[in-house]
C-alpha positions in Angstrom: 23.2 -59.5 -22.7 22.2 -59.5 -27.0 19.3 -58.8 -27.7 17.4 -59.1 -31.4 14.7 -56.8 -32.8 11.1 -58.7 -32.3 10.1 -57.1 -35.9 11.8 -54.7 -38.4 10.2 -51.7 -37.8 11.7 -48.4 -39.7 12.8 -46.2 -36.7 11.4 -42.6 -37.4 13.6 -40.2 -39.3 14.5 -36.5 -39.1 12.0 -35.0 -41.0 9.6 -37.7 -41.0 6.2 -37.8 -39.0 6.2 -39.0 -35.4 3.8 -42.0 -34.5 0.9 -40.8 -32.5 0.3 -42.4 -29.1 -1.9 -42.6 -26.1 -0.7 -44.3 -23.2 -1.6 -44.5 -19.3 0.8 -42.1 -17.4 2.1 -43.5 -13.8 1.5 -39.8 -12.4 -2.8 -40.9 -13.3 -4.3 -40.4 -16.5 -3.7 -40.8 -20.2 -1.4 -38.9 -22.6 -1.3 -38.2 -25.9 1.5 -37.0 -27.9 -0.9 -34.1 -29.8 -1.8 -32.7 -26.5 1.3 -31.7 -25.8 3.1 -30.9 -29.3 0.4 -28.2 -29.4 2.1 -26.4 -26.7 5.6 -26.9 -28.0 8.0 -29.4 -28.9 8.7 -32.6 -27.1 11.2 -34.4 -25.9 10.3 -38.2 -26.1 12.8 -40.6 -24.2 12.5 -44.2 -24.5 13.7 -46.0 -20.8 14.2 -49.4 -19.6 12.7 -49.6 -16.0 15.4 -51.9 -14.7 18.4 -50.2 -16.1 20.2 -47.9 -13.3 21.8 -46.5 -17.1 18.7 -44.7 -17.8 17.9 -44.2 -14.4 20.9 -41.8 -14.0 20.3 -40.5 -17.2 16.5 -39.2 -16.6 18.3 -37.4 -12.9 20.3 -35.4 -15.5 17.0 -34.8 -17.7 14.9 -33.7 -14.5 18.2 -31.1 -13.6 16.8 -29.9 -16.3 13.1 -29.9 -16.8 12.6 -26.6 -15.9 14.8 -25.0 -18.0 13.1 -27.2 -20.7 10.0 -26.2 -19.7 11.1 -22.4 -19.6 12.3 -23.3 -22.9 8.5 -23.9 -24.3 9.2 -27.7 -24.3 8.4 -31.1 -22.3 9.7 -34.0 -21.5 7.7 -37.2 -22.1 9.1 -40.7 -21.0 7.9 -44.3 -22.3 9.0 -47.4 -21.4 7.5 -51.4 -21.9 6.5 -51.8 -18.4 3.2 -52.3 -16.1 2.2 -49.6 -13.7 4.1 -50.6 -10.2 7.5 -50.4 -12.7 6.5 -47.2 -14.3 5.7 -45.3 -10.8 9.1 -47.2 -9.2 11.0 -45.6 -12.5 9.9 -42.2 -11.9 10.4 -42.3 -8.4 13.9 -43.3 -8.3 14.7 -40.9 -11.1 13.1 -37.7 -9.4 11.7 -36.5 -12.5 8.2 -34.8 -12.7 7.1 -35.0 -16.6 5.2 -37.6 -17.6 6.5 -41.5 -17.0 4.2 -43.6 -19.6 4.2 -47.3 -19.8 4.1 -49.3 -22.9 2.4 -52.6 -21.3 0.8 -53.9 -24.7 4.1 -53.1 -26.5 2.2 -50.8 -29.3 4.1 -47.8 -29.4 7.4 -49.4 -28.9 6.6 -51.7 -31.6 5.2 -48.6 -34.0 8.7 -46.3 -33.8 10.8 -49.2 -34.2 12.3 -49.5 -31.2 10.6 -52.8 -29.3 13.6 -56.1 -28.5 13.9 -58.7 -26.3 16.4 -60.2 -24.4 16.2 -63.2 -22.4 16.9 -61.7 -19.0 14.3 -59.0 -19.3 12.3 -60.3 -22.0 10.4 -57.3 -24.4 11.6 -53.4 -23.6 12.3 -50.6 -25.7 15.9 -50.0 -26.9 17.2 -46.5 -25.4 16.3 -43.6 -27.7 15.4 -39.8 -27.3 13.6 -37.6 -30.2 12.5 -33.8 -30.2 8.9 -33.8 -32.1 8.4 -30.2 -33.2 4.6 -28.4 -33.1 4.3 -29.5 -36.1 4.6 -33.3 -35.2 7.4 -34.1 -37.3 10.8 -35.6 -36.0 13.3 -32.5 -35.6 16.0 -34.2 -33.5 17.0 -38.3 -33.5 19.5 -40.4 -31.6 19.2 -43.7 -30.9 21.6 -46.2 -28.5 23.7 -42.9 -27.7 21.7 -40.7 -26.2 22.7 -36.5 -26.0 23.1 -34.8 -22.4 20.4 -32.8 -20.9 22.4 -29.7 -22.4 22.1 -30.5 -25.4 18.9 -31.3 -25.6 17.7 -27.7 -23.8 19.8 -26.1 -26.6 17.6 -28.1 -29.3 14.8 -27.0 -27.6 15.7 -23.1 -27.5 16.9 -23.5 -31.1 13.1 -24.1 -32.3 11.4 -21.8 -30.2 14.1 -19.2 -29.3 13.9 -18.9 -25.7 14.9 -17.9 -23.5 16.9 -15.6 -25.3 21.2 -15.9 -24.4 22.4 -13.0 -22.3 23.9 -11.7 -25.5 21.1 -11.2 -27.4 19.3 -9.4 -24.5 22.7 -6.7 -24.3 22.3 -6.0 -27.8 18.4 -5.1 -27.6 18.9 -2.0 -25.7 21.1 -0.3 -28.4 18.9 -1.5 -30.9 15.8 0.0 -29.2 17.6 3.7 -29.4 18.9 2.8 -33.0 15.1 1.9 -33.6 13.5 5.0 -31.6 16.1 7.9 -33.1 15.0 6.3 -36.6 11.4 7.2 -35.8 11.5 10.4 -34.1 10.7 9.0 -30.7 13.0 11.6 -28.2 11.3 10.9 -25.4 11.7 6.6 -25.7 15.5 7.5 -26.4 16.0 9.3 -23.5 14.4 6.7 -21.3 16.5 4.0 -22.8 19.5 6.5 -22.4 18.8 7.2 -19.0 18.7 3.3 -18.2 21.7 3.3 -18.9 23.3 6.2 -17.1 23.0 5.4 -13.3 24.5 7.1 -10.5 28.2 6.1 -9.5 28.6 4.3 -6.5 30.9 6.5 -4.0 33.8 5.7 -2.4 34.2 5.3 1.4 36.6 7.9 1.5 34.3 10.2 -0.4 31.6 9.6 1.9 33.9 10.2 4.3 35.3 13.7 3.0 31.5 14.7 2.7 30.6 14.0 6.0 33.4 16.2 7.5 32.5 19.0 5.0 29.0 18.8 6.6 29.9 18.6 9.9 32.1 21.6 9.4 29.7 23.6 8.2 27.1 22.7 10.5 29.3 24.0 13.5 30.5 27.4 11.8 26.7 28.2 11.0 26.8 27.9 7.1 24.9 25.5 4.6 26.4 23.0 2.4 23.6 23.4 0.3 24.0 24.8 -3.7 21.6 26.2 -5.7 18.1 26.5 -5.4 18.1 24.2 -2.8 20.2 27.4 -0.7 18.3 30.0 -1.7 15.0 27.8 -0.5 16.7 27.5 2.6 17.5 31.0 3.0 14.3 31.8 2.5 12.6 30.1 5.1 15.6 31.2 7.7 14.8 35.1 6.7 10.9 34.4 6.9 11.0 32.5 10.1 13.2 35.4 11.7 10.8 38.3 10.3 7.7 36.1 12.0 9.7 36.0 15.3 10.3 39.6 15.2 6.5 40.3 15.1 5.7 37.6 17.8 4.8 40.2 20.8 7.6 40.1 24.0 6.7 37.4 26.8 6.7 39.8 29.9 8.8 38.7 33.0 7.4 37.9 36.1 8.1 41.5 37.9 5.8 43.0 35.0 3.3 41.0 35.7 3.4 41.3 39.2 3.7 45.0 39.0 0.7 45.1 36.8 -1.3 43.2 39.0 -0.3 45.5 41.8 -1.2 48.7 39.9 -4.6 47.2 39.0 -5.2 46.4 42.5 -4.3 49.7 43.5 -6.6 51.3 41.1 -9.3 49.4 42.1 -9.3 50.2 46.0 -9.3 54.1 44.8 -12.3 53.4 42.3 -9.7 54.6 39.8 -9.5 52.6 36.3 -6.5 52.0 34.3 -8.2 52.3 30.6 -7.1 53.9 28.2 -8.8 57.1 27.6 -10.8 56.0 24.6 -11.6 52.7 26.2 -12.9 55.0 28.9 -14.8 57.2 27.2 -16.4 54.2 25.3 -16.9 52.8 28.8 -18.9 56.0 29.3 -20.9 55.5 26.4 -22.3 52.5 27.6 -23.1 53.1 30.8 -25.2 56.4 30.0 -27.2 54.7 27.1 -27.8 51.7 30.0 -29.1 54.5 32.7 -31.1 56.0 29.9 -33.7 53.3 29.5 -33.1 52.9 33.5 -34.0 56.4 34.2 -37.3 56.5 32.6 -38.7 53.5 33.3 -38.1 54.4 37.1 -40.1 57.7 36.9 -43.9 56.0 35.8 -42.9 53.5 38.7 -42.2 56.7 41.3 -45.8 58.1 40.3 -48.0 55.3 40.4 -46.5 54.5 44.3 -47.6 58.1 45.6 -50.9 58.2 44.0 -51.3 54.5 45.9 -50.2 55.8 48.8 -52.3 59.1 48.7 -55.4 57.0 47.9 -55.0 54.3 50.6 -54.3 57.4 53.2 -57.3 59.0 51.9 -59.5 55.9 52.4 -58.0 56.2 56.0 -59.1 59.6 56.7 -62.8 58.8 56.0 -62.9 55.8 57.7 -61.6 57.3 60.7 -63.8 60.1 60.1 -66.7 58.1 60.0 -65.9 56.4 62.8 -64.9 59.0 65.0 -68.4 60.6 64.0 -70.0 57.3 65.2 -68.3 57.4 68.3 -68.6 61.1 69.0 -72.4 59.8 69.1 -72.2 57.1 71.1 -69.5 57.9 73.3 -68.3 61.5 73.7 -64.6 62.6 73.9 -63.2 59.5 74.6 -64.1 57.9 71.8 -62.9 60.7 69.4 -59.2 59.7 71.3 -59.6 56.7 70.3 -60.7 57.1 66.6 -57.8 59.8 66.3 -55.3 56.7 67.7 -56.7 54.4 65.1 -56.4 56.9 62.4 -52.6 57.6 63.1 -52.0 53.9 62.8 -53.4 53.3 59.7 -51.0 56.9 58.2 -48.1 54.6 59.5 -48.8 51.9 57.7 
């Protein structure tokens, strides 16, 4: 179905300034084109909501709206439709970047791109520009519109990421071009030593080193080169001269005919010290009587004089009474004061 151009309308040039807009986003929200130019440039496709065309063509463009994205760039799609349309659009086409709708028609109308047709009345013809930071038009194509690849490789062209694989193998040899310039040995080395990893071995190498091993694990020697066999050595020789110093375990006849020498020696009052721990033993046990010995003695004398005084105190009293007695009663009372006397000595 034809279509004619509602007004003439200059569609924006390379080079030229991009119309600004603000338009109502079927994600939520309003967009503006300055908000997101300040972040990088911006890839602005035009869609018809009920063309399966540029629905297939905004699948390829969310394939690849990450990489944009990566890139420094967005993706921003507008389209003359109301809301329902607009959220429909962007649903069928998977793409997560803005989906705005053009209801009132301005911003189709401002970058020249606004028709009708009488089987879908107003849209926008399909177009796609890249707007640079600096808001002007970089990239144009209108009716034919460029594959997703393309238009990531526009993208990377302006802000230069992410860099191609080449450009990252030829960093490293310009970093040590860069670092021998300037004297820096150490940074060299690092980026030299990158470089140099180990080589992978073969299995049959493992293999062949594994046997070695094993083969000199069973005959008693080391495998081991260089400091890392004399370290070894080292500890073998120490260990053995620690084990020679290590006092022998007895065996269980030594022991027993220890214990039977002891008991022995004990039943005879004997002792089985050695001489100096016997005359040590001595020692001891003279400067323990010592003390012993003279404390005793003071004891010893205060006993007899108690027992001379008590036996004393007898004698009188028997004496006294016997005197009584003699008085009272004669001879047999004297016996019987005599009796009384003994008792009292005895106890």
């Amino acid at each position: 179905m034809f279509g004619r151009r509602k007004q003439s309308v200059a569609v924006p040039e390379v080079g030229g300034e991009a119309p600004k807009f603000q338009l109502p986003s079927a994600q939520g929200g309003q967009l503006q084109l300055s908000m997101r130019t300040v972040r990088g440039p911006v890839v602005v496709a035009f869609y018809r909501p009920w063309s399966e065309d540029d629905v297939g063509y905004f699948e390829a463009l969310a394939a690849k709206e990450d990489e944009i994205n990566m890139a420094g760039g967005s993706v921003v799609g507008i389209g003359v439709a109301e809301a329902g349309a607009a959220r429909e659009f962007a649903r069928a086409s998977g793409i997560k970047s803005y989906v705005l709708y053009d209801y009132a028609r301005v911003t189709s109308r401002q970058w020249g791109l606004l028709e009708k047709s009488k089987e879908h009345g107003e849209h926008s013809r399909p177009a796609v520009f890249v707007v640079g930071g600096d808001h002007e038009v970089a990239h144009a194509w209108v009716e034919e519109r460029p594959t997703a690849e393309e238009l990531l490789a526009k993208v990377s062209g302006i802000t230069g990421l992410p860099k191609p694989s080449e450009e990252k193998g030829e960093e490293k040899p310009k970093k040590k071009e860069k670092a021998a310039e300037a004297g820096d040995v150490e940074t060299a080395g690092k980026a030299e030593g990158a470089e140099e990893k180990p080589k992978k071995l073969s299995a049959e190498e493992r293999e062949r080193i594994k046997a070695e091993r094993r083969a000199a694990r069973e005959a008693g020697k080391s495998v081991k080169t260089g400091e890392a066999a004399k370290k070894a050595d080292t500890e073998k020789n120490g260990g053995e001269a620690s084990e020679a110093e290590k006092p022998k375990k007895m065996s269980a006849e030594e022991r027993e005919r220890i214990k039977a020498e002891r008991r022995a020696a004990r039943e005879s009052g004997k002792s089985l010290k050695k001489p100096q721990q016997q005359d040590s033993g001595a020692g001891k046990e003279d400067e323990n009587e010592k003390p012993a010995a003279s404390d005793e003695a003071p004891k010893a004398e205060e006993t007899q004089a108690q027992v001379e005084a008590s036996a004393g105190a007898g004698e009188g009293a028997s004496s006294g009474e016997s005197t009584g007695s003699e008085e009272e009663s004669g001879p047999g009372a004297e016996e019987a004061g005599r009796q009384q006397g003994e008792k009292r000595k005895e106890e």
